[in-house]
Predicted model as a PDB file, atoms N, CA, C, CB and O in Angstrom, pLDDT in the B-factor column:
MODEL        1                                                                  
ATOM      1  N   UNK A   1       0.847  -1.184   0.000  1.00 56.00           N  
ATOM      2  CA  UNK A   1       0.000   0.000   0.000  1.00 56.00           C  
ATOM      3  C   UNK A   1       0.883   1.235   0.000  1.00 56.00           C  
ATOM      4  CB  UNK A   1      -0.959   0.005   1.219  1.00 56.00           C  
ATOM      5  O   UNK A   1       2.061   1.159   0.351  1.00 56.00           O  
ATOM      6  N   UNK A   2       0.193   2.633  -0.482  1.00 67.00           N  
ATOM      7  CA  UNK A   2       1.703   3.783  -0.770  1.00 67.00           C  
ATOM      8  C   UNK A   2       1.021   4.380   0.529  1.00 67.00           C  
ATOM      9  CB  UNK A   2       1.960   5.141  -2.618  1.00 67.00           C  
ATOM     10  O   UNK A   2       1.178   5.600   0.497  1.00 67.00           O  
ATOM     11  N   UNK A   3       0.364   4.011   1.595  1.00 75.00           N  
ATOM     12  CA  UNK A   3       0.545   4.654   2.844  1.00 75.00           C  
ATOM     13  C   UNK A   3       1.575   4.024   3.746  1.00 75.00           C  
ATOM     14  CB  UNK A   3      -0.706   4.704   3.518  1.00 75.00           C  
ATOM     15  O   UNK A   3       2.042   4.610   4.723  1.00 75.00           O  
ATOM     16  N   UNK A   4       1.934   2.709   3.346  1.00 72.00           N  
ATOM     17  CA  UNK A   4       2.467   1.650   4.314  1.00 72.00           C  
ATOM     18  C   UNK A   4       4.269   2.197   4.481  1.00 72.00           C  
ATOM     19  CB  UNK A   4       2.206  -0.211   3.492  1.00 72.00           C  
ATOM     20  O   UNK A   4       4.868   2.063   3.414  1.00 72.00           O  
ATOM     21  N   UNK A   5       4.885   2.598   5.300  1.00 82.00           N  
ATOM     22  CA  UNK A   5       6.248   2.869   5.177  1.00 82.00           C  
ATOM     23  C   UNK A   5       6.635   1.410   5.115  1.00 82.00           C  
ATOM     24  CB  UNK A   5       6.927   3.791   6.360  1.00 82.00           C  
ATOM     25  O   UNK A   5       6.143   0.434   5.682  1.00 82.00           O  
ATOM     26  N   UNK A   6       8.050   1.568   3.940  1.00 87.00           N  
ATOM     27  CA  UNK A   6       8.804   0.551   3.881  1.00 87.00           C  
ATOM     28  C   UNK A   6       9.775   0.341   5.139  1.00 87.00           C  
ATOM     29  CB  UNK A   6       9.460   0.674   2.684  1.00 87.00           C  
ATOM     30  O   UNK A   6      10.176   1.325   5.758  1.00 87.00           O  
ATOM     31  N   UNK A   7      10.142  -0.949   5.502  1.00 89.00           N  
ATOM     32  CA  UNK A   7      11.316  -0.994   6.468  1.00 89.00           C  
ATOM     33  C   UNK A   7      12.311  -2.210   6.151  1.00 89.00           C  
ATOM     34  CB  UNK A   7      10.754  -1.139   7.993  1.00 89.00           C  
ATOM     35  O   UNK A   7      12.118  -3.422   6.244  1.00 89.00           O  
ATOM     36  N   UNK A   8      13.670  -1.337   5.662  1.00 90.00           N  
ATOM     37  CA  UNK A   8      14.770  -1.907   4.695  1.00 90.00           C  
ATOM     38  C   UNK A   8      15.473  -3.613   6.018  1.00 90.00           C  
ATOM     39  CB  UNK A   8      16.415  -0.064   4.291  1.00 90.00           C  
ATOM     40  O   UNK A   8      15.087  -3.716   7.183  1.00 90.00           O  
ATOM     41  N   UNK A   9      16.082  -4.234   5.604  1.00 91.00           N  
ATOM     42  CA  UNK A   9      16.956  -4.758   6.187  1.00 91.00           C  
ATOM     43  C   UNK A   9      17.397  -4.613   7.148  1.00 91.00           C  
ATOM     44  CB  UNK A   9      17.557  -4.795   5.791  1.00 91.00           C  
ATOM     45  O   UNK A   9      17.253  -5.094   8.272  1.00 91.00           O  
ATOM     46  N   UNK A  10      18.522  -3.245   6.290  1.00 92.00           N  
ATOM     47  CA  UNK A  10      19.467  -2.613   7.492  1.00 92.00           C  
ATOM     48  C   UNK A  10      18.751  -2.023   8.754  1.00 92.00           C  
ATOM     49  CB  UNK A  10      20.340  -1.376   6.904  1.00 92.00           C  
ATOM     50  O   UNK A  10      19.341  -1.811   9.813  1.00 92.00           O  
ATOM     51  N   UNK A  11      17.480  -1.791   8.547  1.00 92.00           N  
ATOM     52  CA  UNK A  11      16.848  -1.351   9.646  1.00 92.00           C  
ATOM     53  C   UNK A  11      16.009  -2.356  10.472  1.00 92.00           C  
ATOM     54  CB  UNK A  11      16.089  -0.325   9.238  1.00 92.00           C  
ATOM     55  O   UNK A  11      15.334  -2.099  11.468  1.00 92.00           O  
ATOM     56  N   UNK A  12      16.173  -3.489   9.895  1.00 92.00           N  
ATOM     57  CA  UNK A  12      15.518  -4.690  11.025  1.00 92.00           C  
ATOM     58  C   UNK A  12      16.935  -5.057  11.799  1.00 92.00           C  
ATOM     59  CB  UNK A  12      14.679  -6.402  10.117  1.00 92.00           C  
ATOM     60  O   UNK A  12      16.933  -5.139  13.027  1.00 92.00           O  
ATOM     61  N   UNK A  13      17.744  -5.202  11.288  1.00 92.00           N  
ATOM     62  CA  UNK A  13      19.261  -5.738  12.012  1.00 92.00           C  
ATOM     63  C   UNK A  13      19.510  -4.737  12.807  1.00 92.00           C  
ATOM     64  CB  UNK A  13      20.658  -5.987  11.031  1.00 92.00           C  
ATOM     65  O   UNK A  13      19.786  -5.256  13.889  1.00 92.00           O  
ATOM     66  N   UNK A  14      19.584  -3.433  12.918  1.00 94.00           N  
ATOM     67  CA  UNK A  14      19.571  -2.306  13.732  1.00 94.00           C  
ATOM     68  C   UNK A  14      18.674  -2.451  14.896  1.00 94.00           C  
ATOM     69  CB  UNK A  14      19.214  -1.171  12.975  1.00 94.00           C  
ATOM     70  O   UNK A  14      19.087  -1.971  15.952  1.00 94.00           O  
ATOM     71  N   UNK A  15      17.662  -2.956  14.892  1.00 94.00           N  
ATOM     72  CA  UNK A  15      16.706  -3.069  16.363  1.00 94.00           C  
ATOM     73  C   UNK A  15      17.731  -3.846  17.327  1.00 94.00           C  
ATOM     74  CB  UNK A  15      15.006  -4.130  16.177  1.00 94.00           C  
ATOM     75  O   UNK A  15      18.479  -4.799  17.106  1.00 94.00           O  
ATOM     76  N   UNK A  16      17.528  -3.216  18.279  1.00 94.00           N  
ATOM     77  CA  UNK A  16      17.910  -4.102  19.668  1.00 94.00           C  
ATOM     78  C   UNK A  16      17.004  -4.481  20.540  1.00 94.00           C  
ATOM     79  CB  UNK A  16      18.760  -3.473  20.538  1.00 94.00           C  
ATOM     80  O   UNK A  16      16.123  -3.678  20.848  1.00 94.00           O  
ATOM     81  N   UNK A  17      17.030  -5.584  21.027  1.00 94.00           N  
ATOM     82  CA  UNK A  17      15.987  -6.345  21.503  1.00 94.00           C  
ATOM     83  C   UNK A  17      16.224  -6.573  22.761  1.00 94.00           C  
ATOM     84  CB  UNK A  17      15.762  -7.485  20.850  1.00 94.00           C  
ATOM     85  O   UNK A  17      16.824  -7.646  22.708  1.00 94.00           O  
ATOM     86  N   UNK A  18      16.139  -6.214  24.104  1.00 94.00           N  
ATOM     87  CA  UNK A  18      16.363  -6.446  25.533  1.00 94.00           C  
ATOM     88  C   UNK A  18      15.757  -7.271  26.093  1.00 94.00           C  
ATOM     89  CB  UNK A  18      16.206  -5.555  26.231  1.00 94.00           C  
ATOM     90  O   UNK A  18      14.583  -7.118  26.428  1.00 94.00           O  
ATOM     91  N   UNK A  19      16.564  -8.512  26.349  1.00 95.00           N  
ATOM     92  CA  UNK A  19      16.694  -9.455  26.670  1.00 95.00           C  
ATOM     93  C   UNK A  19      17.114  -9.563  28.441  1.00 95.00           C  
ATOM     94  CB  UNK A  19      17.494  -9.877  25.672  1.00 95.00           C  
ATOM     95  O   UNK A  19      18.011  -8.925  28.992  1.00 95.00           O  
ATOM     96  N   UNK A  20      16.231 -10.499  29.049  1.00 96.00           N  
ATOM     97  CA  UNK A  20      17.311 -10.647  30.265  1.00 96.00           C  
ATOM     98  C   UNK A  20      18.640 -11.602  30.002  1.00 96.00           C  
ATOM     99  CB  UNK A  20      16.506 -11.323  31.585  1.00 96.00           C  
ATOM    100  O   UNK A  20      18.952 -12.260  29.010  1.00 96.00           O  
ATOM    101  N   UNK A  21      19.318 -11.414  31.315  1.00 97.00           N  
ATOM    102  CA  UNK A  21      20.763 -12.246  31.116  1.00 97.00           C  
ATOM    103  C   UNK A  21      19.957 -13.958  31.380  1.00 97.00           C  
ATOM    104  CB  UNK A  21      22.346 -11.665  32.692  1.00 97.00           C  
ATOM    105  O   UNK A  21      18.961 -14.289  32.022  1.00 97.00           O  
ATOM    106  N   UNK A  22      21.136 -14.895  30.386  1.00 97.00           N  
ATOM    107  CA  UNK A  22      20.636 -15.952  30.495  1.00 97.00           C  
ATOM    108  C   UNK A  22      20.354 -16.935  31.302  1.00 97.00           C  
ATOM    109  CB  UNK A  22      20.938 -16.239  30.007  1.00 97.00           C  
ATOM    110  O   UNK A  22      20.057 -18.078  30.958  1.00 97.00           O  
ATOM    111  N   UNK A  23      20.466 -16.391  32.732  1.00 98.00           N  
ATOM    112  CA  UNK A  23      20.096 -17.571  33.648  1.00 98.00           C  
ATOM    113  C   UNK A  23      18.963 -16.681  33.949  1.00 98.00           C  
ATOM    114  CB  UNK A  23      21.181 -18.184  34.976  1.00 98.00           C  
ATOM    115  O   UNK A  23      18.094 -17.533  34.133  1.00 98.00           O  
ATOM    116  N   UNK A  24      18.539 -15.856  34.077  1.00 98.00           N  
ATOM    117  CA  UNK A  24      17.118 -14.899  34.010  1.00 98.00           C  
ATOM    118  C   UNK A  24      16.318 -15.936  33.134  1.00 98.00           C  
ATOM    119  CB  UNK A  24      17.273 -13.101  33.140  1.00 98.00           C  
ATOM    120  O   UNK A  24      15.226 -16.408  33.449  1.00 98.00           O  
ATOM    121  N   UNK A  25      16.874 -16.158  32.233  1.00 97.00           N  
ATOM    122  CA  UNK A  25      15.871 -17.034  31.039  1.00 97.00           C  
ATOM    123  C   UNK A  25      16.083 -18.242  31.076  1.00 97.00           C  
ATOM    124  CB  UNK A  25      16.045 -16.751  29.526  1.00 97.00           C  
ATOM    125  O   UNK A  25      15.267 -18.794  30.339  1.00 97.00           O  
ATOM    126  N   UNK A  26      17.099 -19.321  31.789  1.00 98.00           N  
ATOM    127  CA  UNK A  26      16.762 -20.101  32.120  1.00 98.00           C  
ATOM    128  C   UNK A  26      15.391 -20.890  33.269  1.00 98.00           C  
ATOM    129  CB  UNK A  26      17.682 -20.077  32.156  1.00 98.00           C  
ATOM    130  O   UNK A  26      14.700 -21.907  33.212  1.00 98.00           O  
ATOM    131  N   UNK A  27      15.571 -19.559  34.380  1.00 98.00           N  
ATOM    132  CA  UNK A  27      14.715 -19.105  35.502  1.00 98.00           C  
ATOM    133  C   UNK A  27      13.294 -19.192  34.960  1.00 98.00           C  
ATOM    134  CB  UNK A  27      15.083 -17.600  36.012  1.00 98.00           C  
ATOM    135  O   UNK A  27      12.363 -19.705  35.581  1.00 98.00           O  
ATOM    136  N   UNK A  28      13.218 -18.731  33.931  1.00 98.00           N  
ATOM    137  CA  UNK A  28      11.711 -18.186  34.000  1.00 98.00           C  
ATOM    138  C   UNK A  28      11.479 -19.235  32.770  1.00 98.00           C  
ATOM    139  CB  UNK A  28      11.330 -16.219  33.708  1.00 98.00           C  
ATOM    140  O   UNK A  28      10.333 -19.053  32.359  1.00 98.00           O  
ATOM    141  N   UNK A  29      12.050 -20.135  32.121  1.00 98.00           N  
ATOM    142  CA  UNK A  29      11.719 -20.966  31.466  1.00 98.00           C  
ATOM    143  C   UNK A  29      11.361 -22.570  32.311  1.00 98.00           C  
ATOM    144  CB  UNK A  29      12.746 -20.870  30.503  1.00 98.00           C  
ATOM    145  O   UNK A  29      10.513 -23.317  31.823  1.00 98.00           O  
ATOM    146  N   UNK A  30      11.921 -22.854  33.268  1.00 98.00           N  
ATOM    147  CA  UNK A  30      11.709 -24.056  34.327  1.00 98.00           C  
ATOM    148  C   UNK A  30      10.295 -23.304  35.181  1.00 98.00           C  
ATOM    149  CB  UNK A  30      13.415 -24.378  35.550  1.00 98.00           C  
ATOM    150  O   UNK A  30       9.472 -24.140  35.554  1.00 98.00           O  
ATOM    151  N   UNK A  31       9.955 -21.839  35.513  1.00 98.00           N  
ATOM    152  CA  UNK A  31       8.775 -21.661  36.003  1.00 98.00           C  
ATOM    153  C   UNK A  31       7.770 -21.622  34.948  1.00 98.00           C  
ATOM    154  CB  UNK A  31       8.768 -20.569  36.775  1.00 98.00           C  
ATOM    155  O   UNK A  31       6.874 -20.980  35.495  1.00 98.00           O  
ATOM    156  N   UNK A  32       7.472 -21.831  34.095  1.00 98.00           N  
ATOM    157  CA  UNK A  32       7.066 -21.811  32.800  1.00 98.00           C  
ATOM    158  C   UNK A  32       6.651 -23.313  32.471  1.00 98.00           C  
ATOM    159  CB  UNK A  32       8.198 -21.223  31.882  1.00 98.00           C  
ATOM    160  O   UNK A  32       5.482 -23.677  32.341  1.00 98.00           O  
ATOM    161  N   UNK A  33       7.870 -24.209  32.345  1.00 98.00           N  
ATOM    162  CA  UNK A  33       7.507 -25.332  32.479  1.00 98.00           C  
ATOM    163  C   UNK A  33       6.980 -26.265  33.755  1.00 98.00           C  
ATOM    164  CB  UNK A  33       8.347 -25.694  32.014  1.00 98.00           C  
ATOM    165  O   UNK A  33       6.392 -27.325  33.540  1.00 98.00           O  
ATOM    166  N   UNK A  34       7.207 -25.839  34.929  1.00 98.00           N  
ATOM    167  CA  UNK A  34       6.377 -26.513  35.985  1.00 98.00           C  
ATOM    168  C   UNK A  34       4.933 -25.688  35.994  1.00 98.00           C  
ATOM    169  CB  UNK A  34       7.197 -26.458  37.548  1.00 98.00           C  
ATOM    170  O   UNK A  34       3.981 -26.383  36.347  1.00 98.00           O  
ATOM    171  N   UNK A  35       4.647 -24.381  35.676  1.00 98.00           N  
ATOM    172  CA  UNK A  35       3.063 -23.917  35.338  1.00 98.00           C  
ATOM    173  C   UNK A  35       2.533 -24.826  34.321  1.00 98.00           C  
ATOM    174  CB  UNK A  35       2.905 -22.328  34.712  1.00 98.00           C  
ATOM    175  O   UNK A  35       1.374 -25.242  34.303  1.00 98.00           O  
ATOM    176  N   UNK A  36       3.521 -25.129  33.412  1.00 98.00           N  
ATOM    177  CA  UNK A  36       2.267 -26.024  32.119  1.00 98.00           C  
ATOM    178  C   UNK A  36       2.410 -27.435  32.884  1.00 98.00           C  
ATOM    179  CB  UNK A  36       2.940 -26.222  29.865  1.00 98.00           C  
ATOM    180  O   UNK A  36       1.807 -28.289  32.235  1.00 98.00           O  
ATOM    181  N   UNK A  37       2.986 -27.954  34.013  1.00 98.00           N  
ATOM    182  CA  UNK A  37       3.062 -29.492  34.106  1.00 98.00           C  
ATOM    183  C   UNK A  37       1.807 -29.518  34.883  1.00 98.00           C  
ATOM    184  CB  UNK A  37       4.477 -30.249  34.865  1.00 98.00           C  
ATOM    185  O   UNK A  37       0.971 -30.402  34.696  1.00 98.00           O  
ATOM    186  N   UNK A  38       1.639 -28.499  35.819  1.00 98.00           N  
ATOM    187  CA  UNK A  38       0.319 -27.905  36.698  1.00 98.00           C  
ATOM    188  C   UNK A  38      -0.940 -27.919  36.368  1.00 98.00           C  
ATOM    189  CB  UNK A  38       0.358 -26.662  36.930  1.00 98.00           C  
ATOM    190  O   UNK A  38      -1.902 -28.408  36.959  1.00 98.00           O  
ATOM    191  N   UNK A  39      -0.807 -26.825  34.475  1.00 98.00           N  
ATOM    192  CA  UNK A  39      -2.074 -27.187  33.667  1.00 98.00           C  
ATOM    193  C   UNK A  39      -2.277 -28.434  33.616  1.00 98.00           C  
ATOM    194  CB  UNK A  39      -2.106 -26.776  32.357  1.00 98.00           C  
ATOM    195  O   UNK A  39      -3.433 -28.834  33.755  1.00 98.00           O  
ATOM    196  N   UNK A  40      -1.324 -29.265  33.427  1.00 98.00           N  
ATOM    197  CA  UNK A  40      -1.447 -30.169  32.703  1.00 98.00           C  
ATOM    198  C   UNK A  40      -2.329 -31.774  33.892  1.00 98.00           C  
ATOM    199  CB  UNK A  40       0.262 -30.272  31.997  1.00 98.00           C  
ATOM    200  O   UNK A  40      -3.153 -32.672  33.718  1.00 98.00           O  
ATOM    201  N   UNK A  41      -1.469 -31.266  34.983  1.00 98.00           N  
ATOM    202  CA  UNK A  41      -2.432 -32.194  36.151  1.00 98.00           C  
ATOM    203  C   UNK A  41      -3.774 -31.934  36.480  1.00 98.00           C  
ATOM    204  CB  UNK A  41      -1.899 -32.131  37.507  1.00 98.00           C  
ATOM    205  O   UNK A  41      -4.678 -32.728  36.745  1.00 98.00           O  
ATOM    206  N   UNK A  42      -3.771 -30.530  36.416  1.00 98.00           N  
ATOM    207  CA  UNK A  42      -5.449 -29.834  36.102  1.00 98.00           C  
ATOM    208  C   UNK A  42      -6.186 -30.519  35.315  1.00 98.00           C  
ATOM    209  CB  UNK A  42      -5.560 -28.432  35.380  1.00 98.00           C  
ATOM    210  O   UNK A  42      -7.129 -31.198  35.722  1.00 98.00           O  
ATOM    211  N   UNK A  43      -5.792 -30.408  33.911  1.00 98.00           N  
ATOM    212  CA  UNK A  43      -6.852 -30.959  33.268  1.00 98.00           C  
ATOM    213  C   UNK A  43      -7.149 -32.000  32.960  1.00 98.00           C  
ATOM    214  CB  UNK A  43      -7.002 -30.631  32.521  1.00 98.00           C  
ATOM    215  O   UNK A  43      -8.170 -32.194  32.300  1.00 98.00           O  
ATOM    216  N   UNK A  44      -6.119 -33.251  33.457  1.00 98.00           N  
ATOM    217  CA  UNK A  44      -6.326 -34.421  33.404  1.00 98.00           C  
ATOM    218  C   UNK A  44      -7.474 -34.717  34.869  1.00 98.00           C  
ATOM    219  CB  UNK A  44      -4.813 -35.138  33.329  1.00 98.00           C  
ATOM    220  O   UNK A  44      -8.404 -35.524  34.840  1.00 98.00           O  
ATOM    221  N   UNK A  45      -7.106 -33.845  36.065  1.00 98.00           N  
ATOM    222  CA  UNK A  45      -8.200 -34.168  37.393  1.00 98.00           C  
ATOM    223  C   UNK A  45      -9.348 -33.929  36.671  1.00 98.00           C  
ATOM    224  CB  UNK A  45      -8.152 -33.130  38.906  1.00 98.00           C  
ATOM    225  O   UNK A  45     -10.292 -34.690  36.883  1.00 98.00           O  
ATOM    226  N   UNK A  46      -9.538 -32.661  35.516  1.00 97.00           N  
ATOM    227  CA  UNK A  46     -10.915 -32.245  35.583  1.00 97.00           C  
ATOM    228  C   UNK A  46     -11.297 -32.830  33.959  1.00 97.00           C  
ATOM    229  CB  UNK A  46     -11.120 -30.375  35.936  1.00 97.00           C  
ATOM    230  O   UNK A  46     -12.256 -32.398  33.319  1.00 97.00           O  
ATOM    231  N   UNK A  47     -10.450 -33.774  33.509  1.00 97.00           N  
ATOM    232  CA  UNK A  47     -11.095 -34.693  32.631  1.00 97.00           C  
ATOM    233  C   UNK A  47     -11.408 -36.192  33.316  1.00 97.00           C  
ATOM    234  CB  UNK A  47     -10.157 -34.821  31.366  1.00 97.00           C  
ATOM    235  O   UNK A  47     -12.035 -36.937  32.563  1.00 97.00           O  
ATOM    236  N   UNK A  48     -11.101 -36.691  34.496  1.00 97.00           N  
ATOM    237  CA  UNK A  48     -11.595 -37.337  35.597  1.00 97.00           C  
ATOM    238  C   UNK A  48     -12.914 -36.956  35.641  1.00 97.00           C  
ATOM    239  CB  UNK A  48     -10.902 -37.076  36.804  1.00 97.00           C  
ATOM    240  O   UNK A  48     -13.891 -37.420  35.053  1.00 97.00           O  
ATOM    241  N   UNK A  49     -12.796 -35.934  36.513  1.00 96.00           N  
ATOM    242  CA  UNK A  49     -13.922 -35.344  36.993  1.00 96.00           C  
ATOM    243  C   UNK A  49     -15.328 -34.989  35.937  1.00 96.00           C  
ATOM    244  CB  UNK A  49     -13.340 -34.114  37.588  1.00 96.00           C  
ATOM    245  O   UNK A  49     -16.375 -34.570  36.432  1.00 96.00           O  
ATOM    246  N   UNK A  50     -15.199 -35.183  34.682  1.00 95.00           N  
ATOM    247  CA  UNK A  50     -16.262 -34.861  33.379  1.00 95.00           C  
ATOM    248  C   UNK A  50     -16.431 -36.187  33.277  1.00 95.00           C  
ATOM    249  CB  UNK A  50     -15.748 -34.025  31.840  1.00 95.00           C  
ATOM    250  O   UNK A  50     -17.625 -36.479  33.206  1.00 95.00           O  
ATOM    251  N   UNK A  51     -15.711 -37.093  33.243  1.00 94.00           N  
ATOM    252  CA  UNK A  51     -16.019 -38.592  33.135  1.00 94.00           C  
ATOM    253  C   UNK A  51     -16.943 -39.384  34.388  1.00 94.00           C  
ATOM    254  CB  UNK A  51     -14.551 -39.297  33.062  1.00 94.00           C  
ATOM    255  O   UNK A  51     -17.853 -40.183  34.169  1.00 94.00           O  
ATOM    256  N   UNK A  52     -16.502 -38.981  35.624  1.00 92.00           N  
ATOM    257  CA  UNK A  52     -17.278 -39.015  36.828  1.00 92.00           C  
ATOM    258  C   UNK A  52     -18.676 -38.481  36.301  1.00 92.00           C  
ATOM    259  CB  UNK A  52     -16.599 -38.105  38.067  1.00 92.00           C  
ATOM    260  O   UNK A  52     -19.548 -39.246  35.891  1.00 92.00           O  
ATOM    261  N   UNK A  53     -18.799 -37.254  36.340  1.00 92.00           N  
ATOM    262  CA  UNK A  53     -20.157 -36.705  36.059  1.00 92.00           C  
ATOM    263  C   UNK A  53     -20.998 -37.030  34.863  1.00 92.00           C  
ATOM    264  CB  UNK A  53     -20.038 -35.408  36.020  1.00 92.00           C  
ATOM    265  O   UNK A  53     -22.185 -36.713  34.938  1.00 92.00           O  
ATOM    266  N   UNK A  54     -20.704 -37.433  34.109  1.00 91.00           N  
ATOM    267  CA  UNK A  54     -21.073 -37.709  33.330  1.00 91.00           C  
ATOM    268  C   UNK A  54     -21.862 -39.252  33.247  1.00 91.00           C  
ATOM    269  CB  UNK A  54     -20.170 -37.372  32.728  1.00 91.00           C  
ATOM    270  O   UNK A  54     -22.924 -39.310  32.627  1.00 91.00           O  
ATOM    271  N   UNK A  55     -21.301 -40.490  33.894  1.00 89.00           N  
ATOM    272  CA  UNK A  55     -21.298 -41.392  34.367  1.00 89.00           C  
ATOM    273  C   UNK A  55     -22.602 -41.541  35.371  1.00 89.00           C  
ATOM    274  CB  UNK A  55     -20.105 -41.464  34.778  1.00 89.00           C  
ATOM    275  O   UNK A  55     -23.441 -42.429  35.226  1.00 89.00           O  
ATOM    276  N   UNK A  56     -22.650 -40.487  36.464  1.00 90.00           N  
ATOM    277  CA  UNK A  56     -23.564 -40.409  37.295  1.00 90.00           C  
ATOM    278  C   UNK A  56     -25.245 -40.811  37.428  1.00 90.00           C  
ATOM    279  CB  UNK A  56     -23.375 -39.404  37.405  1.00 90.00           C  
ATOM    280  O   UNK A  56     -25.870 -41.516  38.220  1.00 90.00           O  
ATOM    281  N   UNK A  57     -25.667 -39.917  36.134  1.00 88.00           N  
ATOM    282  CA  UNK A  57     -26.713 -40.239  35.531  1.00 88.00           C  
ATOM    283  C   UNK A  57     -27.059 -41.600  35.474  1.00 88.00           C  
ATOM    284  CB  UNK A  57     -26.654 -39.774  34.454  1.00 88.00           C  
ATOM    285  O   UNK A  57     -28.100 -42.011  35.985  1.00 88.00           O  
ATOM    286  N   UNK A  58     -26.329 -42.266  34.940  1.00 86.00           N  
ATOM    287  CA  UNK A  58     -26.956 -44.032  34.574  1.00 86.00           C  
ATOM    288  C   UNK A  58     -26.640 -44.850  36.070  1.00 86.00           C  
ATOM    289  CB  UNK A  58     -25.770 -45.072  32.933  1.00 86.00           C  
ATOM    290  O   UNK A  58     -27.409 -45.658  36.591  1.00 86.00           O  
ATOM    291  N   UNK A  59     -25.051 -44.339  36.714  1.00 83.00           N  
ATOM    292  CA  UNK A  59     -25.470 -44.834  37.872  1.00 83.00           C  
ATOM    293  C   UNK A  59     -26.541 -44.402  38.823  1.00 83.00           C  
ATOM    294  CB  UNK A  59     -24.564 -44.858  38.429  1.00 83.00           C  
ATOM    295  O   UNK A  59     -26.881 -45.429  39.410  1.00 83.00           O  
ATOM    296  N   UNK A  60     -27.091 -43.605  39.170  1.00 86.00           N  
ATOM    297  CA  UNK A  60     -28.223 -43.184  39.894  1.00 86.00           C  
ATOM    298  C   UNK A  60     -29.594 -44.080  39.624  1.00 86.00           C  
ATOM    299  CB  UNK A  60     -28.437 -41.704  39.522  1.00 86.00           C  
ATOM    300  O   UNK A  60     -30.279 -44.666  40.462  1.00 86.00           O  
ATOM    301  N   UNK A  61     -29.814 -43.982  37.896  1.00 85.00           N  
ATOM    302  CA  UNK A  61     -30.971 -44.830  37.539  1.00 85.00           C  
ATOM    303  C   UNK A  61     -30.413 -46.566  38.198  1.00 85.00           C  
ATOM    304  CB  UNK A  61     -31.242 -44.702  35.533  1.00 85.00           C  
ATOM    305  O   UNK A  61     -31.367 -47.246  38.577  1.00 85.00           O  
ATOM    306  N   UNK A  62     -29.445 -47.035  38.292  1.00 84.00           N  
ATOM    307  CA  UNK A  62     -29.374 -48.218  38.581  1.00 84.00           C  
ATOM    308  C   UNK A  62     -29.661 -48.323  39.881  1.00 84.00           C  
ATOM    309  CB  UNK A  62     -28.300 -48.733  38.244  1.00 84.00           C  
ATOM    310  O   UNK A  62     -30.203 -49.305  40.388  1.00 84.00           O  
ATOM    311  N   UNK A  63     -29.305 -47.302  40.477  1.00 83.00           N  
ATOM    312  CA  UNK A  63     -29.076 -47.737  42.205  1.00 83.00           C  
ATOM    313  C   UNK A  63     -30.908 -47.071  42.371  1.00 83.00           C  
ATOM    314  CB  UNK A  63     -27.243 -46.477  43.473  1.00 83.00           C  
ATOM    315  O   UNK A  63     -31.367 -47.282  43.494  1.00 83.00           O  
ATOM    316  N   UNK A  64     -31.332 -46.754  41.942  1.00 84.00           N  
ATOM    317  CA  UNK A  64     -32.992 -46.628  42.075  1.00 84.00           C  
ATOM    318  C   UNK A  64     -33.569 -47.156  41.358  1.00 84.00           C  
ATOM    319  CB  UNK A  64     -33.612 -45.532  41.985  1.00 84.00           C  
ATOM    320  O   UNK A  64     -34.727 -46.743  41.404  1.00 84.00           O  
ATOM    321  N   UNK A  65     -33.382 -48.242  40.323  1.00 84.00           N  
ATOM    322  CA  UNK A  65     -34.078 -48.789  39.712  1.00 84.00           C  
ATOM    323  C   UNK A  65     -33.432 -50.546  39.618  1.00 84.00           C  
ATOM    324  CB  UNK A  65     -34.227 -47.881  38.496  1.00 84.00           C  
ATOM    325  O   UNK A  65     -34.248 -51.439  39.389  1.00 84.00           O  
ATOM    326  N   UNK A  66     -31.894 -50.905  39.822  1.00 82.00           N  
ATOM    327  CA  UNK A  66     -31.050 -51.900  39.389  1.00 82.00           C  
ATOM    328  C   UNK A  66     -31.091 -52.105  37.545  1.00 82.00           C  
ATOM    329  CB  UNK A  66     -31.567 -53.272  40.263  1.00 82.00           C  
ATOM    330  O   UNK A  66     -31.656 -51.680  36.537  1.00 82.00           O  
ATOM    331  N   UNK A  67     -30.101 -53.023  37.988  1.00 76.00           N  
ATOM    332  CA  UNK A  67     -29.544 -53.745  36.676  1.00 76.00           C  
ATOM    333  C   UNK A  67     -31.364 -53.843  35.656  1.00 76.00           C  
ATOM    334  CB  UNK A  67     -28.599 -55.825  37.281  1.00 76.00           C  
ATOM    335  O   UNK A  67     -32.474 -54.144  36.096  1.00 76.00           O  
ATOM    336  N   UNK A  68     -30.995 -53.499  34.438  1.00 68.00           N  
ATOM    337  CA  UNK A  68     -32.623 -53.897  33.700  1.00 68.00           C  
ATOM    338  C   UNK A  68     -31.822 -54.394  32.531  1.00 68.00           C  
ATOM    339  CB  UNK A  68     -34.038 -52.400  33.255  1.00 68.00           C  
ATOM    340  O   UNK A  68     -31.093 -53.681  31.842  1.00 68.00           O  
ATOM    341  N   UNK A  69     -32.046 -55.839  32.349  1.00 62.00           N  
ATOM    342  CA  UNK A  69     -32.245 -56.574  31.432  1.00 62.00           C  
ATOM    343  C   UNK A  69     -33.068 -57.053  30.342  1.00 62.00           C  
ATOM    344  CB  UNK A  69     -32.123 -57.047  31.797  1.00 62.00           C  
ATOM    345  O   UNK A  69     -33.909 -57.932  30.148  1.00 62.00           O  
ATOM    346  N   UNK A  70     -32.248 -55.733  29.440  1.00 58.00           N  
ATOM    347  CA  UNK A  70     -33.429 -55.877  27.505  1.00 58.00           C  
ATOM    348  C   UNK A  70     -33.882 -57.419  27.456  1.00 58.00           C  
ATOM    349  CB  UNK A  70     -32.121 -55.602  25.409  1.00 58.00           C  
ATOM    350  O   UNK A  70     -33.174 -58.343  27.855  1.00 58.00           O  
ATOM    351  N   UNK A  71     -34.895 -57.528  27.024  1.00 51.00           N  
ATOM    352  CA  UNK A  71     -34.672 -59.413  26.481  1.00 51.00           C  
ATOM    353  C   UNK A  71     -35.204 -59.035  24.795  1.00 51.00           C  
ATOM    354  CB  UNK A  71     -36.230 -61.076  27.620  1.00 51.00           C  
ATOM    355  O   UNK A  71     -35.258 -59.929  23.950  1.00 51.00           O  
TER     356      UNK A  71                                                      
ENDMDL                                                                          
END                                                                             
């Protein structure tokens, strides 16, 4: 587009990008990965827990009604 300014090369290699020092980023990459191991026990309890509930329903009819055998 001729509103869009161009931006050359030399001017992407020119950005500086501030970074922490690398045990800063080791740091916050191991807290990073024990938060997703966290998600990750989460949603396996609360895919438990959808399977439980879900389940409930037919057990309830059994335990107030028992086993019913189609013939």
């Amino acid at each position: 587009s001729s509103t869009m300014k161009k931006i050359t090369r030399t001017q992407m290699n020119a950005v500086v990008l501030p970074l922490p020092p690398v045990d800063e980023q080791r740091q916050i990459a191991a807290r990073l990965h024990g938060q997703l191991a966290e998600i990750d026990r989460a949603k396996d309890a609360l895919a438990a827990q959808r399977k439980a509930i879900d389940a409930l329903p037919a057990a309830l009819l059994r335990e107030v009604f028992g086993e019913l055998i189609a013939a």
